[in-house]
C-alpha positions in Angstrom: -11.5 -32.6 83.3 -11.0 -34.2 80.2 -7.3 -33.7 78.4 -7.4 -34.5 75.1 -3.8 -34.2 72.5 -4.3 -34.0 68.6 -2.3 -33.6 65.5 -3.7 -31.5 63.0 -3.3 -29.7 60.0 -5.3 -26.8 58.6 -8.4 -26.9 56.4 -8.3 -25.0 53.7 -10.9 -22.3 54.9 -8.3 -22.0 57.6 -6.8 -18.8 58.7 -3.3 -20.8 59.4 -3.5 -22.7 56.1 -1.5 -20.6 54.8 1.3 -20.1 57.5 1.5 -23.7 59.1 2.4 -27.4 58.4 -0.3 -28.6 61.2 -0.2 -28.4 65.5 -0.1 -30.4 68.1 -3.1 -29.4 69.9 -4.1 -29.9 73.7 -7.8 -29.6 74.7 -8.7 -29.0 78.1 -12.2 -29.4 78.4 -14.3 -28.6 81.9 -17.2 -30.9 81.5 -18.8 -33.9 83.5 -18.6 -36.9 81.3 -15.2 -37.7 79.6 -17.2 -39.1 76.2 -19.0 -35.3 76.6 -15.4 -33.6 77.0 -14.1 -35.3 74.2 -17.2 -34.7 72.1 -16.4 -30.4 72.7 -13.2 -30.8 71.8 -13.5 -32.8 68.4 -16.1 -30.3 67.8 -14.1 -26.8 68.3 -11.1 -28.5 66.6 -12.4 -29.6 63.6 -14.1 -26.1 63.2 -10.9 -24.8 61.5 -8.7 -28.1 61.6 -8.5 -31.6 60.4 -7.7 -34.2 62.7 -5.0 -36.8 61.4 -4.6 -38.3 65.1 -5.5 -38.4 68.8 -2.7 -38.9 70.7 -3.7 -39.3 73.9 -7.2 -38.7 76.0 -7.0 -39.0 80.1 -8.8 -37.6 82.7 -6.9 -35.3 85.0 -7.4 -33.2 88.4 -5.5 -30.3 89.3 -3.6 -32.2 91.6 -1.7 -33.9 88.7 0.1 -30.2 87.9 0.8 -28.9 90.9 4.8 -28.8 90.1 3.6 -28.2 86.9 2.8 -24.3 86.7 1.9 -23.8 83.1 -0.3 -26.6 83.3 -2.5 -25.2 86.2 -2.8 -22.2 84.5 -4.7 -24.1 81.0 -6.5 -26.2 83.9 -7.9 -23.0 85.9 -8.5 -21.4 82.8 -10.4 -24.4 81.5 -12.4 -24.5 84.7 -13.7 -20.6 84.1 -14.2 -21.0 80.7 -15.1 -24.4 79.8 -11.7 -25.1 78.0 -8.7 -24.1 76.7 -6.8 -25.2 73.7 -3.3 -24.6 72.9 -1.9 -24.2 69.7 1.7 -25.8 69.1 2.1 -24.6 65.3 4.9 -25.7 63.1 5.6 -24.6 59.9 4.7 -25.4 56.3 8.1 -27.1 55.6 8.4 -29.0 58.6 8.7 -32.8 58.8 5.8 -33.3 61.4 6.2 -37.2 61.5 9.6 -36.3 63.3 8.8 -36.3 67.1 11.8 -34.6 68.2 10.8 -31.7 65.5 8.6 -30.2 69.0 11.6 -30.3 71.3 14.3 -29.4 68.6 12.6 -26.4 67.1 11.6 -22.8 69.1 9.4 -21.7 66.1 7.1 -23.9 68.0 4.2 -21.2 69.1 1.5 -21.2 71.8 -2.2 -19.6 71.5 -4.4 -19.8 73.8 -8.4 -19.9 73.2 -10.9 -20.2 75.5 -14.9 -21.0 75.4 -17.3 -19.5 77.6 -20.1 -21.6 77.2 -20.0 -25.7 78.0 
């Protein structure tokens, strides 16, 4: 499964443009190929978001979370649905260059959507 990390900010057209700075955003994405896998996600993303990096891509196996319990659940939901993204938003006047803004701040929220089809 391919587990990809962006930063993003909202396009205009956007539904959060007008409540959030950007998100951190982490794909899972059930598919056989890892170039495939990172194709989906780039494509859902960049539906309703513009991406300003990609953090990290890696290829993972639910054996890398088992202590890991939220984790497993994007992973098995990924695996029914052929992927899950989660949403860390942060808001309009937040300084998203600042790394520790994610681990300083609990506006931070989580949403979770799924696709059905691969």
């Amino acid at each position: 499964m391919g587990l990809i990390h962006y930063h993003a900010i909202p396009k205009p057209t956007s539904p959060e443009f007008q409540k959030s700075g950007g998100a951190y955003i982490n794909c899972w994405i059930f598919y056989t190929w890892q170039d495939g896998a990172e194709c989906l996600a780039k494509f859902e993303v960049e539906k309703e978001w513009i991406i300003t990096e990609t953090d990290e891509i890696s290829w993972v196996e639910l054996e890398d979370f088992i202590e890991d319990e939220e984790s497993k659940e994007y992973f098995l939901q990924a695996q029914t649905d052929g992927g899950c993204f989660v949403f860390h938003y942060y808001p309009l006047d937040a300084e998203d260059a600042d790394e520790d803004f994610e681990l300083e701040n609990s506006t931070t929220n989580n949403q979770k959507i799924t696709r059905t089809e691969h």
